[in-house]
N, C-alpha and C positions, 0 to 999 in steps of 0.2 A: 591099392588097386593092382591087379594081375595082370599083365599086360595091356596097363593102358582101360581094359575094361571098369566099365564105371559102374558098382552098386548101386543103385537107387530103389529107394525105402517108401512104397506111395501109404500114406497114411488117408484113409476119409472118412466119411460122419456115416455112410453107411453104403450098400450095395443094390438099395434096390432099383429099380430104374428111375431113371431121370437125366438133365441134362449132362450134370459133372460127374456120374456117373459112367455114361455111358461115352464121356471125351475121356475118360479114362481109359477103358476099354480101346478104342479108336486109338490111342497115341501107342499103349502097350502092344496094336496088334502089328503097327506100324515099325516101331523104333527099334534099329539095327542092332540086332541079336551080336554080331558079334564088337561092336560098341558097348552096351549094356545087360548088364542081367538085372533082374526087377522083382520086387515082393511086393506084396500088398497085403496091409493093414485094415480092417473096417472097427469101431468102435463099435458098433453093433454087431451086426449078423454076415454071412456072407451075401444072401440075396442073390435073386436072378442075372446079376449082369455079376458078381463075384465065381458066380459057375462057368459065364462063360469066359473072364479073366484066365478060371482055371484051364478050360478047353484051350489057352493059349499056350500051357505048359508054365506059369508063372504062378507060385507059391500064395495061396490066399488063405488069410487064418482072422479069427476074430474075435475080440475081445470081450464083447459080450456085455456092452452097455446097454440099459437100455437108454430107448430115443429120447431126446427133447432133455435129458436130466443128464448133466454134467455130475460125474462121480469122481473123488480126489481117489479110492481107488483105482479106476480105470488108467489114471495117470502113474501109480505106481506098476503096475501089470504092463502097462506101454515102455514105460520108461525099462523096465525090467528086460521086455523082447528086444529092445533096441539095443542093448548091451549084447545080448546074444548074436544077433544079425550082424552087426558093426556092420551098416552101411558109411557108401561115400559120404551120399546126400541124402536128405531126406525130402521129398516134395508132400505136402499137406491139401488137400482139398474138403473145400467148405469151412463155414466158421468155428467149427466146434472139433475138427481136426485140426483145422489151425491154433486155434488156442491151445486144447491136449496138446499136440502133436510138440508145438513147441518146447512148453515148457517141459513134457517127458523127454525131448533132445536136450537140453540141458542138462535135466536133471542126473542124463546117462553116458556125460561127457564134453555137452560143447560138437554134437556132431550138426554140420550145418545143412538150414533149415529152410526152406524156399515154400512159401505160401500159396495161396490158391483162393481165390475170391471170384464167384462168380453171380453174383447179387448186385443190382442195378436199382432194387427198389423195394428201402425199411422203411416207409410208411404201413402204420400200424395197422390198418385197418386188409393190408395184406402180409402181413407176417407176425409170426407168434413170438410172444414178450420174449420169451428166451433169444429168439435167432437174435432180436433186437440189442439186450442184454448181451451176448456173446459177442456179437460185430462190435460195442462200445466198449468190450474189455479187449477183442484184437487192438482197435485204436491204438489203446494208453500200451499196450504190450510191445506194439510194430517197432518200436525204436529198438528194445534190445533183442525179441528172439530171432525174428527170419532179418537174412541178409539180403531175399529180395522177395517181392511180392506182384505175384502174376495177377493179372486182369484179364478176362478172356473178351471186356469189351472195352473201347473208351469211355462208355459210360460208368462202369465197375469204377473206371482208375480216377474219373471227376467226382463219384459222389464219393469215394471213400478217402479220397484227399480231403474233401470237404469235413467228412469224419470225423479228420484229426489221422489218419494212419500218417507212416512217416511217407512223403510226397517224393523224397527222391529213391525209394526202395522201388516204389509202383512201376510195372512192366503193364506192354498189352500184349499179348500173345493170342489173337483170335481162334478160337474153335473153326478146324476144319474138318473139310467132309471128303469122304469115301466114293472118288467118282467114280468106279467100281463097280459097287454094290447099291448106291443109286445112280440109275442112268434112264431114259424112256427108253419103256417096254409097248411094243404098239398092241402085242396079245391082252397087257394088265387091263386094257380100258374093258373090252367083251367080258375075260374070265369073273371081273371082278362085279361088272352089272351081271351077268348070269348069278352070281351067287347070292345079288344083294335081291335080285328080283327085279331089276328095274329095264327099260328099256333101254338099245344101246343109243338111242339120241339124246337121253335124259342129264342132265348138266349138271354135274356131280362137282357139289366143294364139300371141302374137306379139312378136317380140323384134329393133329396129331397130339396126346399129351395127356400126361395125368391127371385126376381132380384133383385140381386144387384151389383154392381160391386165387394165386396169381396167378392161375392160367383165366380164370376169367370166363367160363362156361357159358355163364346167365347172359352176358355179353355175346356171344355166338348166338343161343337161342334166341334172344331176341332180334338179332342180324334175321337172323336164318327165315325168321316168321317175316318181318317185312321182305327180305327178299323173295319168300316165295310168294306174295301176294303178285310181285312184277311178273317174277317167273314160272308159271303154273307147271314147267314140267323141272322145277330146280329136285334137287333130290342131296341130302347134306349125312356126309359119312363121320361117324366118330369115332377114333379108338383113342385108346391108354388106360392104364392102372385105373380102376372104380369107374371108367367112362360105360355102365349096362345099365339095362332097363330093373334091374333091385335096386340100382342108387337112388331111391325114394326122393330126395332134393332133384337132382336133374331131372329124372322121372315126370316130377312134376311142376317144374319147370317147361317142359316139353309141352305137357297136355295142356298148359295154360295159355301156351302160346299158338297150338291147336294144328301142330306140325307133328304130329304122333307119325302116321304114316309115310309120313316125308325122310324123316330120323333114320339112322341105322345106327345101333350104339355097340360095339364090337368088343369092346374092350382091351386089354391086352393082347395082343397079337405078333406074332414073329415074323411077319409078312410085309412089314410096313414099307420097303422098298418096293413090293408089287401095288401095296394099294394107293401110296402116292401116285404112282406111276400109271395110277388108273383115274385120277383126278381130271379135271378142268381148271379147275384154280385150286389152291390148298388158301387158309386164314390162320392165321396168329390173332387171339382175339384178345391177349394178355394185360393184365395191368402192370406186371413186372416183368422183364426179363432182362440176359445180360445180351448173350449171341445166340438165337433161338437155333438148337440143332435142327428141329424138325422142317424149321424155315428154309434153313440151305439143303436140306435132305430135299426138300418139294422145288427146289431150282434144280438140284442137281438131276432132278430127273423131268426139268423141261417144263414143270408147272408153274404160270405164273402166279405170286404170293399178294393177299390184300394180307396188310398187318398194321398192329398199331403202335403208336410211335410211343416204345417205349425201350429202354437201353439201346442197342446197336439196332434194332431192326431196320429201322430207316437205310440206315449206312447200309448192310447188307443185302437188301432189296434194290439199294439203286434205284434207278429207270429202266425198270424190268418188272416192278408190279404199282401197288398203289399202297398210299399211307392213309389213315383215319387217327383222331385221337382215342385214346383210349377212355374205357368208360363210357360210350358214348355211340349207340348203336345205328344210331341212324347216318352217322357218318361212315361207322363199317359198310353200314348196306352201301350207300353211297361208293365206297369204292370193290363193292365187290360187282356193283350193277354194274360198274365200266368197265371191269373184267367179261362179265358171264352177257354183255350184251356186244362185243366184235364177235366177227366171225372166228371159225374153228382154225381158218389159216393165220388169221393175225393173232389169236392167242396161241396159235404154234411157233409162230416169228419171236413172237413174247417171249413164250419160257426158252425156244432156246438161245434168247439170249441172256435168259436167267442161269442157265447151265455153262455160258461162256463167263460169264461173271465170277461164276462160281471157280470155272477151272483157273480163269489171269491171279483172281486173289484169294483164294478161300481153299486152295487144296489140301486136304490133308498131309501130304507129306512135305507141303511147303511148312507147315505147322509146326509137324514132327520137328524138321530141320533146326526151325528155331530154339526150341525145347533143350534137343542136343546141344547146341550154343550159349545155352543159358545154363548150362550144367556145366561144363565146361571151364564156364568163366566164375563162375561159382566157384570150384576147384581150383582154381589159381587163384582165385583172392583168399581163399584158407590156405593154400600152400605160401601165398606171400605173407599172410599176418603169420604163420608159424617162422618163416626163416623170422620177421622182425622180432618175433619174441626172445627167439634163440640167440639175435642179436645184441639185443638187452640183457640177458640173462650171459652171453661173455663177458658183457662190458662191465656186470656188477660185479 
């Protein structure tokens, strides 16, 4: 290390958007430049949120796997850059970086290796046999490659102890947010009903995230349709990755439910701090999640959240929004009716007390802090296993 600065090596399963993704992003844009200098690794591709890693001035290159299929080349090519880089440490995110990830620090030295798990839910019928497969080979692996292993929820660190991973490696290091860059905007609510078409009294929830099946879509739409039967002027915004009107499944999903005109399906979007911030409530409609970014993104900007109780979301919601179980629609509507049915001042009392919540426990740079303290001591436990080696190696 050159003065004290700490190389850190991010390895991940890929760049395009999503949650661990984009906490990636968020911690690199964070973490004190002249503490650390930082690279990033993707096993796949660079990806939208790897372009904007690079807009931070931090080195992004990628290996060029493809998705979902683990390659014992890709582990040579990894293991190969990592001799060139010689980082401090290496931090890994997602299961199939951490598996890679590890075992190419090995194979390229012994350089130490800190995990990243941010999965709260491998029931099968929300995740593909692979994720499933890779999480049960991290398992039996946790004892020898990483020294420790982050959780970004406490549910992360219960079910994957339960796993089998090693139980005293597990850290919780929660994802935090950028109160910053979300905060209430009082112009987002007009700009954003002017563009959607809708009137500015019309009572806008909102639902942030990529398709995918653990976000749980069919779950929102069918929320969506009983709520608007209560509420005739409700009006329900979507964006993220595949969320538009060609996604022929949602699509039709929508017109079954007969909330077509109700709908706005945006898709991808770079705005998502303005159109939060133009909500009435936002929803988490999920069957999995670990610490939903998008859920403290809709506090940090004053909206109160209905979510369902699934990894940390409970925890981070508080008594600031409402909980439903998940799978199970009529109890979403159920808590979003008792959101979208107070007044405009008490659901303003609401979210900002969802944005205080946000700033006592959940700040991003309280985050960051930690991170840096976990690298830190990382670095001292390899500088003490080296003095004792060197110890042993006198003594022989």
């Amino acid at each position: 290390m050159e003065m004290d600065r700490i190389k850190v090596l991010h390895i991940i399963t890929g760049l395009d958007v999503g949650g661990a993704e984009n906490m990636l992003y968020k911690l690199l844009s964070c973490m004190e430049r002249d503490n650390f200098s930082a690279e990033v690794v993707s096993l796949t591709d660079i990806g939208p949120v790897g372009e904007k890693i690079r807009a931070l001035g931090v080195p992004v290159r990628a290996i060029g796997m493809k998705r979902g299929v683990p390659e014992p080349l890709a582990v040579w090519r990894l293991s190969r850059s990592l001799r060139k880089s010689r980082p401090d440490l290496i931090q890994t995110w997602m299961y199939h970086a951490d598996l890679l990830g590890g075992i190419a620090a090995r194979l390229a030295g012994g350089f130490p290796v800190v995990w990243g798990v941010h999965h709260s839910n491998l029931a099968l019928q929300a995740n593909k046999r692979t994720t499933i497969w890779t999480a049960m080979a991290c398992a039996w692996l946790s004892r020898y490659l990483p020294i420790r292993i982050v959780c970004c929820a406490e549910a992360s660190r219960r079910l994957h102890a339960e796993l089998g991973y090693a139980a005293e490696k597990l850290q919780v290091i929660h994802n935090g947010f950028d109160l910053a860059a979300f905060q209430p905007d009082e112009t987002a609510r007009l700009s954003v009903r002017r563009e959607l078409g809708i009137s500015d009294t019309a009572l806008l929830t909102g639902l942030v995230g990529r398709f995918d099946r653990q976000k749980d879509h069919g779950n929102f739409v069918q929320t969506a349709a009983i709520v608007s039967a209560r509420f005739p002027e409700a009006q329900f915004l979507l964006c993220g990755q595949g969320v538009v009107r060609e996604n022929a499944e949602l699509a039709g999903w929508i017109e079954a439910a007969g909330i077509g005109s109700r709908c706005h399906l945006l898709g991808q979007r770079d705005d998502v701090p303005r159109l939060l911030a133009a909500l009435d409530i936002a929803v988490s409609s999920s069957l999995g999640e670990a610490f939903p970014l998008a859920v403290g993104e809709a506090m940090a900007c004053a909206v109160p959240c209905a979510v369902t109780d699934v990894g940390d979301s409970a925890l981070l919601v508080g008594d600031t929004g409402r909980v439903a179980m998940p799978a199970n629609p009529q109890a979403l509507a159920k808590a979003c009716g008792e959101l979208l049915e107070m007044s405009a001042a008490s659901r303003n009392l609401l979210g900002a007390a969802a944005r205080r919540r946000i700033q006592e426990n959940f700040d991003l740079l309280h985050t960051a802090s930690i991170y840096d303290k976990l690298y830190r001591e990382v670095l001292a436990l390899k500088g003490a296993r080296a003095a004792q080696e060197r110890g042993k190696d006198s003594e022989g």
